[in-house]
C-alpha positions in Angstrom: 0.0 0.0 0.0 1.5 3.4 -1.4 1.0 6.1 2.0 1.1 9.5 0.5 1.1 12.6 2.6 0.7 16.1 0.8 3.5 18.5 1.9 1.2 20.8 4.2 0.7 17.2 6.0 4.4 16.4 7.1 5.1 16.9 10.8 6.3 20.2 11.8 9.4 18.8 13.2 11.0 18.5 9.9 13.1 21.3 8.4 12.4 22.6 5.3 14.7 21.1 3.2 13.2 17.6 4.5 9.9 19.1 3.0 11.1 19.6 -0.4 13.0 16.5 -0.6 8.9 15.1 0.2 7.5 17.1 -2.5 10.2 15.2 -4.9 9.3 12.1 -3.8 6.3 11.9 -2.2 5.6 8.5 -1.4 7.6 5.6 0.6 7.6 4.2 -2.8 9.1 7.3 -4.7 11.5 7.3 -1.4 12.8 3.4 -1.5 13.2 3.5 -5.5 15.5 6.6 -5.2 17.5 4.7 -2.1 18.0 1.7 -4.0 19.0 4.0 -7.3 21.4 5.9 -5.6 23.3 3.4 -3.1 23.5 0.6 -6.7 25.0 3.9 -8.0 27.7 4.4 -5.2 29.3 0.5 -6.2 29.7 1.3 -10.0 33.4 2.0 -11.2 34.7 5.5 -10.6 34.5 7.7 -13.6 37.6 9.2 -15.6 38.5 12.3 -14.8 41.1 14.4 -17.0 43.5 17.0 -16.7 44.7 19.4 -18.8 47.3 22.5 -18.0 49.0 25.6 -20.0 47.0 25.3 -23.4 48.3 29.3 -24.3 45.7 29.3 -27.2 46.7 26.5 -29.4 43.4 25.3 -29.6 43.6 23.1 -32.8 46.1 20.9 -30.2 43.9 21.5 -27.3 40.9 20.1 -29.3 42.5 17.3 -30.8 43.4 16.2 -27.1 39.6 16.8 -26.2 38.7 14.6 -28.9 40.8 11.9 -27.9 40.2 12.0 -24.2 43.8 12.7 -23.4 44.7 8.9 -25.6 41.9 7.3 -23.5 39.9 6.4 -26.7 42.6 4.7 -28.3 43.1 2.5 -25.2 39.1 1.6 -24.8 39.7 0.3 -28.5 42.5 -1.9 -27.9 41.3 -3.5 -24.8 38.2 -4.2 -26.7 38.7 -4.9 -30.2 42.8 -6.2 -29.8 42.8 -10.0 -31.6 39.7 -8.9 -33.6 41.2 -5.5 -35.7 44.6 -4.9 -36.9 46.4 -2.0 -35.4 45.5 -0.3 -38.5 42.4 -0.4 -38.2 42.3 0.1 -34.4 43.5 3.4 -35.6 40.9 3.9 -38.4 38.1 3.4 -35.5 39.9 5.9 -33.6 40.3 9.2 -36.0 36.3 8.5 -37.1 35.5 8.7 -33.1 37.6 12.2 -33.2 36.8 13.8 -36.5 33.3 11.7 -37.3 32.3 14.6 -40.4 35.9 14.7 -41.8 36.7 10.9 -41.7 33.0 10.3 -43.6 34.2 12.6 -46.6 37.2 10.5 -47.1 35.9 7.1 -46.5 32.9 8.1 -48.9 35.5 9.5 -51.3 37.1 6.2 -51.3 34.3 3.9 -51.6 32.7 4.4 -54.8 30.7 1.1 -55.1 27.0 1.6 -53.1 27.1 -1.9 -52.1 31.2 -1.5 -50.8 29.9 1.8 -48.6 26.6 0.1 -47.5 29.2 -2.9 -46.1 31.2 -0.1 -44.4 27.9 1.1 -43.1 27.1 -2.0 -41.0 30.4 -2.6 -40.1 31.2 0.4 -38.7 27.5 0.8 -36.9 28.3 -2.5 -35.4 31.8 -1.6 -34.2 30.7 2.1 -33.0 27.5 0.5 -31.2 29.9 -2.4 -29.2 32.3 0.8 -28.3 30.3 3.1 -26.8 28.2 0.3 -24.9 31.8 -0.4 -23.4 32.7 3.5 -23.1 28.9 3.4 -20.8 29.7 -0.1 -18.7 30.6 2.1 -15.7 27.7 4.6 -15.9 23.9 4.3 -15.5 21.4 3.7 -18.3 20.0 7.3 -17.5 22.7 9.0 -17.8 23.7 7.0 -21.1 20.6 8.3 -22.4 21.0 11.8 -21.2 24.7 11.8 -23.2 22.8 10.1 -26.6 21.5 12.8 -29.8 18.3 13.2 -29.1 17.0 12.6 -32.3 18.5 8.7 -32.3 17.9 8.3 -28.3 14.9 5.2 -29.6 17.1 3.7 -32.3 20.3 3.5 -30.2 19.1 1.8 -27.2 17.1 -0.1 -29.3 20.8 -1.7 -31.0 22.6 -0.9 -28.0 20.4 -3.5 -25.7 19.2 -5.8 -28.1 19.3 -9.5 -27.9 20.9 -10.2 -30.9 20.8 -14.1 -30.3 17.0 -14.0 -30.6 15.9 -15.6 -33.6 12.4 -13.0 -33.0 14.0 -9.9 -33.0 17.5 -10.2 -36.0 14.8 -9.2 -39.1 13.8 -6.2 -36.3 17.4 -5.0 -36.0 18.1 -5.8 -39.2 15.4 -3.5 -40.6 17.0 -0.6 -38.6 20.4 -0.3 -39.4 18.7 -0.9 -43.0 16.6 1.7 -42.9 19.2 4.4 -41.5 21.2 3.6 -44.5 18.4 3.7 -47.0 16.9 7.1 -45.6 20.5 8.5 -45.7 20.7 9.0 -42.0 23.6 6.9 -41.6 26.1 9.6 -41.7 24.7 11.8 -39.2 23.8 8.7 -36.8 27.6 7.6 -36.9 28.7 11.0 -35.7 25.9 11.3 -33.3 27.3 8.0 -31.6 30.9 9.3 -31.8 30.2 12.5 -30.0 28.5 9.9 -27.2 31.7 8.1 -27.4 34.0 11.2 -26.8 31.7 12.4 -24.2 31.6 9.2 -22.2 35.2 8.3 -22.6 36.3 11.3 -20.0 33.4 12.1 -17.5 35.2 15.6 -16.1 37.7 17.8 -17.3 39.9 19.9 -15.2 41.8 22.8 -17.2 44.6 23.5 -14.2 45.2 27.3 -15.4 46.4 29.7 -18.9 43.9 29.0 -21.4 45.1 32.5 -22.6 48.8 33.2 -23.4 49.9 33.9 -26.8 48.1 31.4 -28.9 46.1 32.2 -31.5 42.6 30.9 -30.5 41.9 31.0 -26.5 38.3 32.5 -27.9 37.5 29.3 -29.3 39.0 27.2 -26.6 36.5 29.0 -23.9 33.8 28.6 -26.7 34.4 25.0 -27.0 34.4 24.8 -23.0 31.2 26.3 -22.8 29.7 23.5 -24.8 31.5 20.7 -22.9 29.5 18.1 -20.4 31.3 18.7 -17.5 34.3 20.7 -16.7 36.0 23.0 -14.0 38.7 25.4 -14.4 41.9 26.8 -12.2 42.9 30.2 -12.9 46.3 30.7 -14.0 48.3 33.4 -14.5 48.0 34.8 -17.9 44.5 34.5 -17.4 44.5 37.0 -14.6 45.1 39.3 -16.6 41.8 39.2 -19.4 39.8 38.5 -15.8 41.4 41.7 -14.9 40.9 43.4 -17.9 37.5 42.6 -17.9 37.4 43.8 -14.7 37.9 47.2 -15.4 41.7 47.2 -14.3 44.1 49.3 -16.8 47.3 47.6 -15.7 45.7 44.4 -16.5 44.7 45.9 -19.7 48.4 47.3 -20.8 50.0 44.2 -19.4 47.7 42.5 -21.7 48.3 44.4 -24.7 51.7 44.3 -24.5 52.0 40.5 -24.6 49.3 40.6 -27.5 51.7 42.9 -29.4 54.8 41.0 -28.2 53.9 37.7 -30.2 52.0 39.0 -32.9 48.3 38.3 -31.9 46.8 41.8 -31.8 44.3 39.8 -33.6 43.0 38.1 -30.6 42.0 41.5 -29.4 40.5 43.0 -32.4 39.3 40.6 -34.3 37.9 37.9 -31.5 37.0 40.1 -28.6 36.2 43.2 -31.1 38.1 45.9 -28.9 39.1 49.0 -30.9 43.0 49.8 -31.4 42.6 52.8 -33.7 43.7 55.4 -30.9 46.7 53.4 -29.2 47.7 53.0 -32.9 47.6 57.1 -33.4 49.3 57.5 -30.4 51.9 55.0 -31.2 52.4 56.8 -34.8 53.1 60.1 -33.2 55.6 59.1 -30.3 57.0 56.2 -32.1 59.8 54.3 -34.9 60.6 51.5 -35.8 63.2 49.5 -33.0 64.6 46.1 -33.0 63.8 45.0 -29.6 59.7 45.6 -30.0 59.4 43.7 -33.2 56.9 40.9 -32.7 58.7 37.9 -31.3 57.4 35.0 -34.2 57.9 31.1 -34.3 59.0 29.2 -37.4 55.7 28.4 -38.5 54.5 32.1 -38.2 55.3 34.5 -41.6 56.4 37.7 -41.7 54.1 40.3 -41.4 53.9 42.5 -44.4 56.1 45.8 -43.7 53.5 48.6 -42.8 52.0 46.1 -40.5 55.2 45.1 -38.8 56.2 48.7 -38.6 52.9 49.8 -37.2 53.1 46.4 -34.3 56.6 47.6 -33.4 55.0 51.3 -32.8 52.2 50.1 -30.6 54.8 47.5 -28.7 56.6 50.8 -27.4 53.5 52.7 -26.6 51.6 50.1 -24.5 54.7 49.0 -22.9 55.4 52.4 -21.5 51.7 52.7 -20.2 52.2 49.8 -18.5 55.9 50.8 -16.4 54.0 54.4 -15.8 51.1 52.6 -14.9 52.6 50.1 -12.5 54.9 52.6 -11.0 51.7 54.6 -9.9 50.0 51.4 -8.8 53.0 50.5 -6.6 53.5 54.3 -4.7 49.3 53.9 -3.5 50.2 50.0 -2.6 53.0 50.2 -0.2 51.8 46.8 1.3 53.4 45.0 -2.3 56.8 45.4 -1.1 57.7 46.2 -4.9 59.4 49.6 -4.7 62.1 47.8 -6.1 60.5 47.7 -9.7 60.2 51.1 -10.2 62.6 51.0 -12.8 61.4 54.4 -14.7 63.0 55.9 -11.6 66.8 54.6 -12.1 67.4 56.2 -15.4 69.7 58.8 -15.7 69.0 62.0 -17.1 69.8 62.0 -20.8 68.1 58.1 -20.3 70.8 56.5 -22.2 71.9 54.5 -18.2 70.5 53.0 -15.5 71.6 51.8 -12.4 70.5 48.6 -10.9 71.7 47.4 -7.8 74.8 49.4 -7.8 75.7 48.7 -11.4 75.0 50.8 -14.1 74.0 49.3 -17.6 73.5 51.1 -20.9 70.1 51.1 -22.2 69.7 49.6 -25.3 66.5 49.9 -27.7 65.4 53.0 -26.1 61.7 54.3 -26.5 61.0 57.0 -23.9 60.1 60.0 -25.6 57.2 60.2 -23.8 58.7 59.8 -19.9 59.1 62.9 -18.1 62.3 62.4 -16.2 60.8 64.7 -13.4 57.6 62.6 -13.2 58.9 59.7 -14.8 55.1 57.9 -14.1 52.8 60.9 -15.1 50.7 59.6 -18.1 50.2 62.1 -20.8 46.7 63.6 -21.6 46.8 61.4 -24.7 47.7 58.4 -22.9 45.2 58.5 -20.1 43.0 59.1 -22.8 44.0 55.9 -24.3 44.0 53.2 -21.8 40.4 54.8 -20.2 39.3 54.4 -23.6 41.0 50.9 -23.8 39.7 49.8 -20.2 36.3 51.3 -21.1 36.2 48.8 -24.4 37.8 45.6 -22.4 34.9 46.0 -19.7 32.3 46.4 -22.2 32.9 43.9 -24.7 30.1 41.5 -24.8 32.3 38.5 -25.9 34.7 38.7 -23.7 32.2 39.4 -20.7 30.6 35.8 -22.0 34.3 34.2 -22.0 34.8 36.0 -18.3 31.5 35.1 -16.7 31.9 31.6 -17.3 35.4 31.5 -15.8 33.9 32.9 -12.9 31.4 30.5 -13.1 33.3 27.6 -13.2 37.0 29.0 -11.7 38.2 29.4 -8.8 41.9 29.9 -7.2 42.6 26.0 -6.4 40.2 23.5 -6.4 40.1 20.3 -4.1 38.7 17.2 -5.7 38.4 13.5 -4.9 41.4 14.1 -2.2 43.3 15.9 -5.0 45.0 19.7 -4.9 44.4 21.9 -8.0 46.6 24.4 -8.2 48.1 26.6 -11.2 51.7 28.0 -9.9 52.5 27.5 -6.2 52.0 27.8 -2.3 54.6 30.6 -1.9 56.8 29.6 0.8 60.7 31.2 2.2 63.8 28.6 1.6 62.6 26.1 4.9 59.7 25.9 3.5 57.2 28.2 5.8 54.3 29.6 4.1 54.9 33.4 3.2 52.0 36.1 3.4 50.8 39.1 1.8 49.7 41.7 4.8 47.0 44.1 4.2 45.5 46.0 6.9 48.0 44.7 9.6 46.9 41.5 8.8 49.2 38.5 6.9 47.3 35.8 4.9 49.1 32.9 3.9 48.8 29.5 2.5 45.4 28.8 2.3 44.2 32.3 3.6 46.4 33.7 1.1 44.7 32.0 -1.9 41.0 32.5 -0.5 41.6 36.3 0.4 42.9 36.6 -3.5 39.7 34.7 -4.7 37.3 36.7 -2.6 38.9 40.3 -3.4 39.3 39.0 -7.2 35.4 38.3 -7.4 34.9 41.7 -5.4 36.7 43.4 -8.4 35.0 41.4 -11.3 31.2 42.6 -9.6 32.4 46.0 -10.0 34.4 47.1 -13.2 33.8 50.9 -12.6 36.4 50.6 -9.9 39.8 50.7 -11.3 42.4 51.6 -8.9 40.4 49.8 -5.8 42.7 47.6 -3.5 40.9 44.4 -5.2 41.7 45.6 -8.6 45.0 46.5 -7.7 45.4 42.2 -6.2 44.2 41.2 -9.8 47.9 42.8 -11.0 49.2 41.9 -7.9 48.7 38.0 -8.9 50.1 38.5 -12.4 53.5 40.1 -10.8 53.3 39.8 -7.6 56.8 38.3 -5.2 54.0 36.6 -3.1 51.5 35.7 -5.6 50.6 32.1 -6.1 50.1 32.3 -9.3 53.3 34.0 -10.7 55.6 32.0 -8.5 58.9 34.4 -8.1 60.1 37.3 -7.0 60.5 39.6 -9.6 59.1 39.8 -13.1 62.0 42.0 -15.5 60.3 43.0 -17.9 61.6 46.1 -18.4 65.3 44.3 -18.1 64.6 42.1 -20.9 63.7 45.1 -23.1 66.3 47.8 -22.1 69.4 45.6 -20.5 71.7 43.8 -22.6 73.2 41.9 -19.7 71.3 38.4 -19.2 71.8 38.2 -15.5 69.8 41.5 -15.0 67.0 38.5 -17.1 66.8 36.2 -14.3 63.5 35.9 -12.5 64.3 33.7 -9.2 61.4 31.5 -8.9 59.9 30.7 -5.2 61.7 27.9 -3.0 58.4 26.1 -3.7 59.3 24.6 -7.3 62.6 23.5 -5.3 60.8 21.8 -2.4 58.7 19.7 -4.1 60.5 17.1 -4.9 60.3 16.6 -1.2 57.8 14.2 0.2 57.7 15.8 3.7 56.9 19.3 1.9 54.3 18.2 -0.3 52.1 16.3 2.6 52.3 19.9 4.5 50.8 21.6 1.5 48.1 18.9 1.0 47.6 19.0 5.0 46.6 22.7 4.7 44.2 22.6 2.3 42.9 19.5 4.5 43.9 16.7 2.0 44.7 13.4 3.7 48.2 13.0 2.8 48.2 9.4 2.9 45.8 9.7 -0.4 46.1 13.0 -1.6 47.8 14.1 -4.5 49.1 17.8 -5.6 48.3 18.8 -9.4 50.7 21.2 -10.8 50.8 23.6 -13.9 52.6 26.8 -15.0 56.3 25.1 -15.3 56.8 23.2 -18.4 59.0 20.3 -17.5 62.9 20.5 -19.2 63.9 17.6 -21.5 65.0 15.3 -19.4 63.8 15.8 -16.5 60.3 14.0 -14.6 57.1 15.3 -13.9 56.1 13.1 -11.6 57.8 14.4 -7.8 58.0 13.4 -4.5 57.2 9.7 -5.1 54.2 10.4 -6.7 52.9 13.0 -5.0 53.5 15.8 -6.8 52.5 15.7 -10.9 53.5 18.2 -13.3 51.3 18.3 -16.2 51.9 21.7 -18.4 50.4 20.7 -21.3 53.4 21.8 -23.6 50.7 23.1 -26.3 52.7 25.9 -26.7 55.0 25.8 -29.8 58.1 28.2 -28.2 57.9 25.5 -25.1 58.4 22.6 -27.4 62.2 23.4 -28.1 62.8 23.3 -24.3 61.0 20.3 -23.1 61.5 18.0 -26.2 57.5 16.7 -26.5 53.8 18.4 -26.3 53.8 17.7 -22.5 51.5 16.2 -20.4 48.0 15.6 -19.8 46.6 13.1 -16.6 44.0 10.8 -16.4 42.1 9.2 -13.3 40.1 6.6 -13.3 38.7 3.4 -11.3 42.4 1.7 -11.9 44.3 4.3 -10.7 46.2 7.7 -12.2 48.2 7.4 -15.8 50.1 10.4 -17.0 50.0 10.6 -20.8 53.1 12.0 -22.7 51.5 14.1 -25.7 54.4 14.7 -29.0 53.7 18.0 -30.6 50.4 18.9 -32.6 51.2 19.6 -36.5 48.0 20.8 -38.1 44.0 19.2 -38.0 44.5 18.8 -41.6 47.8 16.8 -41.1 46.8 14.8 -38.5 43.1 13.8 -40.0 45.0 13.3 -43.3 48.0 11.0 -41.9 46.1 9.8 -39.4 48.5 11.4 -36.6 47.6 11.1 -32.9 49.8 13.1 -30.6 49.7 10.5 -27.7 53.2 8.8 -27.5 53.2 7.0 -23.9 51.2 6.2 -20.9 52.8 6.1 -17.6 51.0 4.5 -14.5 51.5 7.0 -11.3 49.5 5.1 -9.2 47.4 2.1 -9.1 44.6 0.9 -7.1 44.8 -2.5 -5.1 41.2 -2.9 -6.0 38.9 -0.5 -8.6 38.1 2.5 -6.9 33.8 3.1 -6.9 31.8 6.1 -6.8 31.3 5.1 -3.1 35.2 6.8 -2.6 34.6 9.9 -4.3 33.6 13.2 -4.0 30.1 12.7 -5.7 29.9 9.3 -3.8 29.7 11.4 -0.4 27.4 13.9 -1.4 25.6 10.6 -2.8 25.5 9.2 1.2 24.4 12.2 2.3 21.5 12.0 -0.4 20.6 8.7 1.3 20.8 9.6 4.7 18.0 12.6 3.8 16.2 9.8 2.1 16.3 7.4 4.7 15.4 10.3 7.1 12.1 10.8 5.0 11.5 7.6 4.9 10.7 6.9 8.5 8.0 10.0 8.7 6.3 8.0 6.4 6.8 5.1 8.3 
């Protein structure tokens, strides 16, 4: 017998929230079928979970490794179809799973004869069909259903679960797959399963920090994001400074520009985000020549800009980058609290500008641009300039594309992110040479370690509400964490900049990173970091971005504790660490790091058939397959239940 009670009925002892969970399910019926759901739920295999770092833009890369679930496809294959399909073939299976439209075009250009492609047809249904119901083993048949095209949801369970041994029921199937071919649906129901395949393959994506950087499409990354099941992000550093810009902050927006300028991809701002440059390029043609060392910086794959364009790059170069020194020295006279006096470089020029004097030693300058620096007020903008970067911060904070981009890194970013006993972090937890947390003290206060990346988040999301304020102490932090000597996300003492385009003398180059990259190769070190952010560190694991890792050397630290996984998308990278970097997966069996070679082009890789993964390292494996039960979502899961069960006996 089915006992309902209508809400206004339930006793007054329970809270609200019992209430509503009654209104849900409103019977002891509703209430056992959900317990029973959710605890069968709490015993299947833990999903995969993949992590991605430093993708600077490169999206083609970035979305090849999306497509391939970080090389996780290629392995389901193997483990299922190995004995059965050549390697070959393994790999056919594979790029039609990644590039489903593309692949079609060539197999159909290939197969001329109707009754060769109709053969292909039921072959490859078949094989797609036994995939992806081997891809969903580990999830629920609802949430299968929730990942399938809508318009083939009937038609795929109906293969999916059939009993093909049924004499009754082979003309029934048969009819189907028939039929799709015949009322030329077969092409779109193939991709429609391989876009289920790709999504089930990796349940959650972490992006650990710098979608942006100076790679040509970080637009279409966050696009691509946006449309993605399930995903959170990490704020990195470059990013900072388009959340800052956004924000309303001008030295976020100079710093910005700058970089844009620096590696050719003015484009990003223009032509993606639709900000104006007509002004900064007026300025820049009045103050400004040509000079060597503000010529875009371009890789080998990169041409050369026509001449009026590279001239007219190298003018704008100067003129932002002088913005920004005037800019910052202002920012750090109101913010005493930075402890940065020590990069007001404007300051240590001599007179005629031709010297400065750094640390008792005086070095030439070389490449020169300060027309417009006042010796006497070496950090007043002029009129035109202020004009300029109001105008600029005024288009940044009112761009409707990039506010898109920007809400939806708010939405789904954070500072560092704990997840299933593992710590997310971009850069580091800034700590002195014994490895004691060091702090940032505002208002007689010092935050550190954990405080120190909470107190950056909250005043970050303070700044982001409010973009009218520009020169507010939480704007001000949002610079702070791009250049910062205490800011976890920039990880050293002292950016030079200005060194690197006035000094000739590479030792005046060298940025001395925080004692934390050299610490955590230490075991010891690495459980006190997961131990503050309240990580068991018998189980816990910290996952590191920021630092590409040097030919030669391992990402995997402090016997396994500690995993380095820039993603080595970015092309200048490459020549330094020897391979495309890293990406992680986690699943049921344990963690695998996955060694990525460097992307070529989309073409080239459908084409040739390319992949980028190389290797598959195990980190860590489980003594027995880890369950939803030991997860995250598992205990939010159990506390479900325990509501449940607590509903249950009021109706009992």
């Amino acid at each position: 017998m089915k006992i309902k009670l209508k809400v206004n009925e339930v006793s007054s002892t329970q809270t609200l929230a019992q209430k509503l969970l009654a209104e849900k399910y409103p019977t002891r019926a509703a209430v056992t079928t959900e317990i029973i759901n959710l605890k069968a739920i709490l015993n299947l295999p833990k999903s995969t979970e993949a992590f991605m770092s430093d993708i600077h833009g490169e999206f083609a890369a970035f979305d090849h490794v999306l497509r391939n679930g970080s090389g996780n496809t290629r392995i389901k294959i193997h483990a299922l179809f190995n004995g059965r399909l050549t390697l070959h073939k393994q790999k056919l299976l594979a790029f039609l799973v990644y590039y489903p439209s593309e692949r079609l075009q060539i197999v159909k250009s290939q197969l001329t004869a109707a009754d060769d492609l109709q053969q292909w047809y039921l072959n490859t249904f078949s094989e797609l069909l036994e995939l992806l119901k081997f891809c969903a083993s580990k999830y629920t048949r609802s949430k299968l259903r929730k990942a399938l095209a809508p318009e083939f949801v009937y038609i795929t369970e109906e293969l999916l679960y059939g009993d093909y041994n049924t004499q009754d029921k082979q003309n029934y199937y048969a009819q189907i797959t028939q039929d799709i071919i015949n009322l030329n649906s077969a092409d779109q129901f193939i991709i429609a399963l391989c876009h289920t395949i790709q999504r089930l393959v990796v349940d959650h994506l972490h992006v650990v920090g710098d979608i942006y950087d100076r790679g040509p499409a970080p637009d279409k990354i966050m696009e691509r994001l946006m449309h993605y099941h399930s995903v959170d992000l990490q704020w990195g550093n470059h990013d900072i400074l388009w959340l800052g810009a956004a924000a309303g902050s001008p030295l976020c927006v100079a710093n910005l520009l700058r970089i844009c300028a620096r590696y050719n991809n003015l484009a990003i701002v223009e032509d993606a985000y639709g900000i104006n440059l007509r002004h900064l390029s007026m300025l820049a043609e009045k103050y400004y020549q040509d000079n060597p060392g503000f010529r875009p910086k371009l890789t080998a794959h990169e041409s050369q800009p026509a001449a009026a364009e590279l001239a007219q790059i190298t003018k704008i170069h100067q003129a932002i980058a002088i913005i920004q020194f005037k800019l910052e020295g202002a920012a750090i006279d109101r913010r005493p609290e930075f402890q940065m006096q020590d990069r007001k470089l404007l300051t240590q020029l001599n007179a005629e500008q031709t010297k400065i004097t750094l640390h008792q030693q005086t070095y030439p300058i070389v490449n020169g641009c300060f027309q417009t620096v006042d010796p006497q007020h070496p950090y007043r903008l002029l009129p035109e300039e202020q004009e300029v970067i109001e105008q600029l911060t005024q288009a940044f904070s009112h761009s409707e594309k990039l506010h898109r981009h920007m809400d939806f890194f708010m939405a789904k970013g954070s500072m560092y992110l704990v997840y299933n006993n593992n710590l997310l972090i971009h850069g580091c937890v800034p700590v002195d040479k014994k490895g004691q947390f060091e702090g940032l003290t505002l208002k007689g206060h010092t935050y550190r370690g954990k405080a120190l990346f909470d107190l950056l988040e909250q005043n970050l999301r303070t700044s982001y509400a409010n973009p009218q304020r520009s020169d507010d102490l939480a704007t001000d932090l949002l610079w702070y964490l791009w250049t910062g000597p205490k800011s976890p996300l920039f990880g050293k003492r002292s950016m030079t900049t200005f060194e690197r385009y006035f000094i000739a003398d590479p030792q005046t180059h060298v940025e001395v990173p925080n004692s934390y990259y050299n610490l955590r190769h230490d075991v010891k070190f690495i459980n006190k970091i997961l131990g503050e952010f309240g990580i068991d560190p018998h189980i816990g694991h910290v996952i590191n971005g920021h630092t590409p890792v040097k030919r030669g050397c391992s990402p995997i630290m402090a016997d396994g504790k500690m995993l380095v996984i820039d993603g080595g998308f970015s092309k200048p990278y490459q020549k330094t660490t020897g391979i495309g970097g890293y990406t992680l997966l986690y699943n049921s069996y344990g963690l695998q790091l996955v060694t990525l070679q460097p992307f070529t082009t989309r073409h080239q890789a459908i084409a040739q058939l390319s992949d980028i993964v190389s290797t598959k390292r195990v980190v860590e494996q489980e003594v027995a397959r880890k369950t939803v039960a030991q997860t995250d979502i598992g205990q939010q899961l159990q506390a479900q239940i325990a509501q449940l069960q607590a509903l249950l006996k009021t109706y009992n």
